[in-house]
Structures are given as structure tokens and as C-alpha cells.
N, C-alpha and C positions, 0 to 999 in steps of 0.2 A: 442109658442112665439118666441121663438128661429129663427124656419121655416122663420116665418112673418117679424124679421130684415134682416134674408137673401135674403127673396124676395124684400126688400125696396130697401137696398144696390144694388140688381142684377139689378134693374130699373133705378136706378140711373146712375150704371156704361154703360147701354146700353144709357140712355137718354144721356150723356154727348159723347157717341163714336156719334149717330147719327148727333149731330153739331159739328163734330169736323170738322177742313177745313184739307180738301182734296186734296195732289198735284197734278195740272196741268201744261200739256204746251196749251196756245193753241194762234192760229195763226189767224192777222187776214188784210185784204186788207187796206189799208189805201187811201181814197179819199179826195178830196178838190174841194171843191162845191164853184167855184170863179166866178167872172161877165162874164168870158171867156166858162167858162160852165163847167161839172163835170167829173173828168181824177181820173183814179187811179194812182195813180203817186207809192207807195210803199208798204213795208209788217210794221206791228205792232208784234212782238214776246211777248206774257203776260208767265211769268214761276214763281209758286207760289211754294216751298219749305217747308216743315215743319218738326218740328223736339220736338216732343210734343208740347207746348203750344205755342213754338215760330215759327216764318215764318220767308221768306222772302221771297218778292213779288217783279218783277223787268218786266216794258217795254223797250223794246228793237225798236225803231220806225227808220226805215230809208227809202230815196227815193230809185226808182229802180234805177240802173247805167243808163239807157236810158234816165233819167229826167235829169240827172248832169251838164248838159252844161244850162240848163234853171232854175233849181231848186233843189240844194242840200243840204239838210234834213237832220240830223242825230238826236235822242234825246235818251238817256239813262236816265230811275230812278230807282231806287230801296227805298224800304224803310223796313227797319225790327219793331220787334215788337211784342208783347203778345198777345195770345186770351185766358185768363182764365174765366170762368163762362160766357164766350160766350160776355165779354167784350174786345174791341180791343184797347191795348194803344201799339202807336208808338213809338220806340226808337231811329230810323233815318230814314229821310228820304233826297237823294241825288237827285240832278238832273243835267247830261253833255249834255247840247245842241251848236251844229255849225249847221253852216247856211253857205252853202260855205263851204270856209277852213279857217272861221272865228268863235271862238269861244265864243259863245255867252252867257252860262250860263254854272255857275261853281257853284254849289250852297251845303251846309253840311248844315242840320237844323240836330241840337240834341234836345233831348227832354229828362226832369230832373223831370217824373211828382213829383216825391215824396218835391222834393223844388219850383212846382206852375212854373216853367219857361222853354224855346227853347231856344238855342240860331241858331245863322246867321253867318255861316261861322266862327264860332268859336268870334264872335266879339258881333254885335247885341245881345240883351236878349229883349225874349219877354214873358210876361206873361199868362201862361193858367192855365184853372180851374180843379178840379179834375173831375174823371170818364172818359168816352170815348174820346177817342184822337185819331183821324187817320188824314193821309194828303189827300194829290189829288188823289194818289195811293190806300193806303189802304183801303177809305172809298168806291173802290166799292166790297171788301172782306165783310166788315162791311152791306153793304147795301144786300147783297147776304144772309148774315147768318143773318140779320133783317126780311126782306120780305118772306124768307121761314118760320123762327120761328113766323111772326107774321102775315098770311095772312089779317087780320081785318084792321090793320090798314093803316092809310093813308096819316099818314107823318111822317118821322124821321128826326129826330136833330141831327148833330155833331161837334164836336168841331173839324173841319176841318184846318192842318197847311197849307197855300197855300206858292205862291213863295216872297212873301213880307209881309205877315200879318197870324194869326191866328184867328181865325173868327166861329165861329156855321153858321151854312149852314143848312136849313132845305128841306130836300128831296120830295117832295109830286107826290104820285101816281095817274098817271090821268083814268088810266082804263089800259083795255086788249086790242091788237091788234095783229089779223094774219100776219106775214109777210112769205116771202118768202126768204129762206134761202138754200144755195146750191140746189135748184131745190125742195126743201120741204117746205111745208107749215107749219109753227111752231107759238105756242100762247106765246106772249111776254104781259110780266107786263111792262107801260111803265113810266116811274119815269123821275121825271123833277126838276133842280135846276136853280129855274130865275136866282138867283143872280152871278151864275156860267155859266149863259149860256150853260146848261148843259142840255142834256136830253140822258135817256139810256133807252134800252128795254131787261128787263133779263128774259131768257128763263129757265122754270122747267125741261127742258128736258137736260139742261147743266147745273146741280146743282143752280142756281138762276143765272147763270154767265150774266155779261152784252155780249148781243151777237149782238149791235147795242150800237155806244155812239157817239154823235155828238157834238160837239163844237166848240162854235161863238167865233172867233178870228180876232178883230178889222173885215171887209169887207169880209174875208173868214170865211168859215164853214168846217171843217175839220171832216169829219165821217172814224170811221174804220167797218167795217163789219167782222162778225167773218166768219175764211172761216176752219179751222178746230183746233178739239175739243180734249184732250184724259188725260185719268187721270193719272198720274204718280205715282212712288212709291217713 
């Protein structure tokens, strides 16, 4: 009898190491699909940190120096946060975007889930529900350890903080597609958010990681491509 709670407990304790998230850096080409035609213009830096249950997950996106005189870029987020029982709630998420050497977004969202409310720069309060909480950021962490633990299904819901609203966002998986990826051909699960103008393709071969994410931004389409991958300690 005895034997039999140690083998429960030993499964459990391997079931919970197997989703546990894993730190990365990985890098990836940043382009912009405009009426003028489609330029890589700079790099995206994604670096996820963990420290038992908690993270933190930070984009690092800027143009090359070559772009500067025509289009200069800079965007920094981060946002921290819990994955216990393979649920993710967010505790900050930040975001410094220039444009130029004009400062465009300065942005602190807190998140208070146990009193139902964010607030916006320390001003704004806005009301969220309990359970799953991720931002723009987190939710492709969330969508990564969804889609591996739940192959069947075929759409996920979350309680998504964006840059002016907090809002449920619902995911839906259109199928599988081969792309082409540094010179390999790799099978991407391809997930799409209308509402977000969002579509990503995460590959099994990079822990579910989105390794393609596109986003419709007013006339432009801004896609980053991963261009390399590696797991951290």
C-alpha cells in the first residue's frame, strides 16, 4: 500500500516537472509587410526566466541601425507572473515603445487578481475575473503549455490585459502547416486570434514556442520569424 502512494506521489511529481516552463532565449528577424513591399527592417529578443512557479517573460524588438534615418523602432515588455497547476496569472505587465526619439508608450498594468481588479499606470482600475490572466505577452507562454497539454482541442479562451482594455480573446486552431524555417522544413500548429489580428504558428520541435507570429497593425502587417532557438538555465 505504502509502495502504491509512493508511485502516485512519484507521478505526480514527474507530471508537474514535465509542464513546467522552461527558460529560453530565442531570437527572432522582425519584418513589415507594407504596400511598399516586405523588408526586414530588425531583430525581436524573446527571454523567459524562471524561478519555480514564477517567470519573467520580456521582448526586446528594435529596427537595424541601417533603417534609422527612414524608420526607428524601439519596443520593450515584460510582464511577470505565476504558473501554478499549469495556470498562468499575471502580475505585471509593462510596455516602453519610441518611435523615432519620440516616446510613444509608457505603459505599468498591475494586476490585484485576489481583489477582481488592474490598474493603468497606477491611475485607471479595471475590472478582471478570477482564473486565467495573461497579457499580450504572456498569453503566448499560456497558449504554448495549452496546445502541448491539450492536443484535441481547438480553441482556448483567455482573459487577455491589452494596452487599453482587458478583454477574453478566444484562440482557435486552424490546422497544421509545413513551413520553412532556417533552411528546414518544420510542422507548425497554426492558431489564429480575429479579434487580435493575430495569427501564430508554434512548432513541437521548439517546446510549442510560436516560431511565426504576424500582426495587422492599422495598413501594415508586421511578422517576426524565429531565427534561433536555445534553452537556458
Amino acid at each position: 500500500m505504502i509502495k502504491n502512494k509512493s508511485l502516485v506521489l512519484v507521478l505526480i511529481f514527474v507530471s508537474f516537472k514535465i509542464y513546467a516552463l522552461a527558460p529560453y532565449k530565442a531570437i527572432y528577424d522582425l519584418y513589415a509587410d507594407t504596400t511598399l513591399g516586405n523588408y526586414n527592417i530588425g531583430i525581436a529578443e524573446f527571454i523567459l526566466k524562471v524561478n519555480g512557479d514564477e517567470y519573467i517573460y520580456s521582448n526586446n524588438a528594435k529596427t537595424k541601425s541601417m533603417w534609422s534615418a527612414l524608420y526607428k523602432f524601439s519596443r520593450y515588455e515584460e510582464s511577470t507572473g505565476t504558473n501554478i497547476y499549469n495556470e498562468f496569472i499575471s502580475s505585471t505587465y509593462s510596455i516602453i515603445e519610441n518611435l523615432g526619439d519620440n516616446a510613444e508608450k509608457n505603459i505599468q498594468i498591475d494586476f490585484f487578481p485576489e481583489k477582481n481588479y488592474a490598474t493603468y499606470n497606477n491611475k485607471k482600475k479595471w475590472k478582471i475575473a478570477p482564473g486565467t490572466l495573461v497579457d499580450e505577452l504572456s498569453v503566448y507562454l499560456a497558449l504554448s503549455q495549452d496546445v502541448k497539454n491539450n492536443p484535441s482541442l481547438k480553441e482556448f479562451t483567455y482573459q487577455v490585459a491589452l494596452e487599453e482594455k482587458v478583454k477574453f480573446q478566444t484562440f482557435f486552431i486552424l490546422g497544421l502547416e509545413s513551413i520553412n524555417l532556417n533552411n528546414n522544413l518544420i510542422e507548425t500548429i497554426v492558431v489564429n486570434c480575429p479579434d487580435l489580428n493575430l495569427t501564430l504558428k508554434l512548432s513541437k520541435e521548439h517546446n510549442f514556442l510560436p516560431v511565426y507570429i504576424s500582426k495587422v497593425n492599422k495598413k501594415n502587417n508586421f511578422i517576426i520569424v524565429l531565427n534561433s532557438f536555445e534553452l537556458t538555465s
